[in-house]
Steps between C-alpha positions, in 0.01 A plus 500: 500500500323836432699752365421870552678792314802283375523338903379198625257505787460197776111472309504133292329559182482130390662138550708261237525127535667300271356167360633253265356199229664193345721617198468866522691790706372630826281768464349801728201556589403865683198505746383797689410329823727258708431150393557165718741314258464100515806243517730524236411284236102530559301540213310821498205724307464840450253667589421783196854503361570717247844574275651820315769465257740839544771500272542126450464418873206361626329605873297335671211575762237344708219570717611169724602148501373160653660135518353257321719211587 
């Protein structure tokens, strides 16, 4: 959600899905358009994914997603 002037407006800034790979933690990925998620379990690519590490934490983003089986 947008906030504006400490309060959050009805306006959605950007969307989170979570994903997860063999052996490793689920992690989030932020998009700022509404993306159609696949079945769980699908394997997916990213379309321009990028990461930022902020104080030991790492962030995720992408343009989009496809299924590619």
């Amino acid at each position: 959600m947008k906030f504006e002037d400490g309060k959050r407006t009805k306006e959605i800034q950007a969307y989170k899905a979570w994903f997860s790979q063999e052996g490793l933690p689920p992690f989030e990925v932020k998009f700022e358009k509404k993306v159609e998620l696949p079945a769980y379990l699908s394997i997916v690519e990213f379309d321009n994914i990028e990461a930022c590490e902020v104080s030991y934490n790492i962030y995720f983003r992408a343009e989009d997603l496809k299924e590619v089986r």
